[in-house]
N, C-alpha and C positions, 0 to 999 in steps of 0.2 A: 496727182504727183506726190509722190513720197516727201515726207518732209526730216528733214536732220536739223537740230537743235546745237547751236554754238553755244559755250556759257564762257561768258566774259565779265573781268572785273571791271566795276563801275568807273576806277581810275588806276590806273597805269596797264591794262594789258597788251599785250607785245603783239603790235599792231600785222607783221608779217605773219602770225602763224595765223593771226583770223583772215587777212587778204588774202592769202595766197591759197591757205588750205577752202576757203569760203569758195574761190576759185574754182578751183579742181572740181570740186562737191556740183557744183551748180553747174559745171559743162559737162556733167554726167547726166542732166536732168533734175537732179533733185532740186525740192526748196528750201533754202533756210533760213533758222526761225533764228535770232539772236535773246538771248535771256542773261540777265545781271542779277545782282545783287540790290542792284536801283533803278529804279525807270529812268525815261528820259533817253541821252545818250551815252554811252563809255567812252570814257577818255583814252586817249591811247599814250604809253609810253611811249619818250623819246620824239616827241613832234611827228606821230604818226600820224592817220587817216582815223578819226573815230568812229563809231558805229553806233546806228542807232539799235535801240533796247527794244526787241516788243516786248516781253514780259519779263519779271522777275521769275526768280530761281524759286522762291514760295509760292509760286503760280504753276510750273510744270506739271504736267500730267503726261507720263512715261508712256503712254499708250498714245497719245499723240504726234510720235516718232520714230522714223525706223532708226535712227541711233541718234547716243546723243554726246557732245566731244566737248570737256574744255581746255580754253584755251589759257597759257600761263602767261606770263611778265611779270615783274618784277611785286607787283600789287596782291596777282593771283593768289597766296597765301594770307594774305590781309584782308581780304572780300570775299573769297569763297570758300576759307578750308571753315567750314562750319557747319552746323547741324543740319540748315536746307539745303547745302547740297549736299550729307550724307547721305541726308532720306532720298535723293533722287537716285545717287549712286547704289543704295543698297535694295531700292526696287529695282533697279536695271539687273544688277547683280542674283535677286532673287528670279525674276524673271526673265532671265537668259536675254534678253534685249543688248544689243552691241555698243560700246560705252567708251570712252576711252580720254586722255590728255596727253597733251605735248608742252615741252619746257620743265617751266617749275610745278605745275599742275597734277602731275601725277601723283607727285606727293598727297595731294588728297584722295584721291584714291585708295594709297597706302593707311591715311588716317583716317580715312571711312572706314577700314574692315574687311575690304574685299577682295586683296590681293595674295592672300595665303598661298602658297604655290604655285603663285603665275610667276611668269619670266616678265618684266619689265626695263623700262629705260628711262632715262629722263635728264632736266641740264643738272652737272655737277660742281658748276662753281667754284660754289663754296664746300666742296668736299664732306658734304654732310649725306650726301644720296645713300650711299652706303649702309648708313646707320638709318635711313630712314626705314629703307627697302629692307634691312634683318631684324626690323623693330613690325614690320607687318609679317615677317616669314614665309618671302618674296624672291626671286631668284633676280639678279640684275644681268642683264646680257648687254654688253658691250659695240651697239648698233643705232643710229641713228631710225629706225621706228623697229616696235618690236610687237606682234602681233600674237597673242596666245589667246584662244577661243575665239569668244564673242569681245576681247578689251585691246584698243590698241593705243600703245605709250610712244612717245617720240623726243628726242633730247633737244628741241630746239629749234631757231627759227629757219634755219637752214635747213630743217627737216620738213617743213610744213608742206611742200606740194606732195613729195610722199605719204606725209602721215595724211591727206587728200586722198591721195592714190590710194592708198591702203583703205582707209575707209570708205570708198567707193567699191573697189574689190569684198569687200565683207558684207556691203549692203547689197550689192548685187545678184 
């Protein structure tokens, strides 16, 4: 069985985009692995369902997966935009391996280095997307999942059985 790797932050990530997209993924067949920033469990924002950790994000080995996706909330910036998970994104990245985030998440993606000319999406809030997305020299497309190559981006929680979908479609 194919396995797909969730990356969630240790405390606050946005509990619908890992249930629902976790969902989708897993009545496709696949298995999924969940990876934080801390062992143990993640907390979820907003009184959601937690989930448990198998491994930290300094544990990952990118060949261990046919893709690997994380997931945003409110925290995902405060836990995961960081040097272990640049080095996972920018092996995906170097190794054409299928990669992607939804919410705030993408934004790391952006500040890993690897979205030079991709089309992406992501939430906009707080109306910083923008500048995040012309500070990596990134095209922003205006859709709830947005799929270019092997990376796919999503704006949110009400995106996540798509961004599911879509990553299922790409692994497949």
């Amino acid at each position: 069985m194919k396995k797909v790797l969730l990356v969630v932050a240790s405390d606050g990530f946005r509990p619908e985009e890992y249930w629902d997209t976790k969902k989708v993924i897993e009545k496709a067949g696949f298995e999924i692995v969940t990876a934080s920033n801390k062992s143990g469990v993640a907390k979820a924002a907003y009184k959601g369902k937690n989930a448990p950790v198998d491994l930290t994000i300094i544990r990952v080995d990118i060949e261990d997966y046919a893709g690997i996706y994380f997931i945003g909330g409110p925290s995902s910036l405060i836990h995961l935009d960081n040097e272990a998970s640049y080095r996972v994104i920018r092996e995906l990245f170097k190794g054409k391996k299928p990669f992607g985030a939804i919410c705030l998440a993408p934004r790391i993606l952006a500040h890993a280095g690897v979205m030079a000319g991709k089309k992406m999406t992501g939430w906009d809030d707080d109306n910083k997307l923008d500048r995040e997305i012309e500070k990596a020299d990134a095209k922003r497309v205006l859709k709830p999942v947005v799929t270019d190559g092997n990376i796919i981006t999503a704006n949110g929680p009400a995106a996540a059985e798509d961004f599911g979908k879509a990553i299922v479609k790409l692994l497949k």
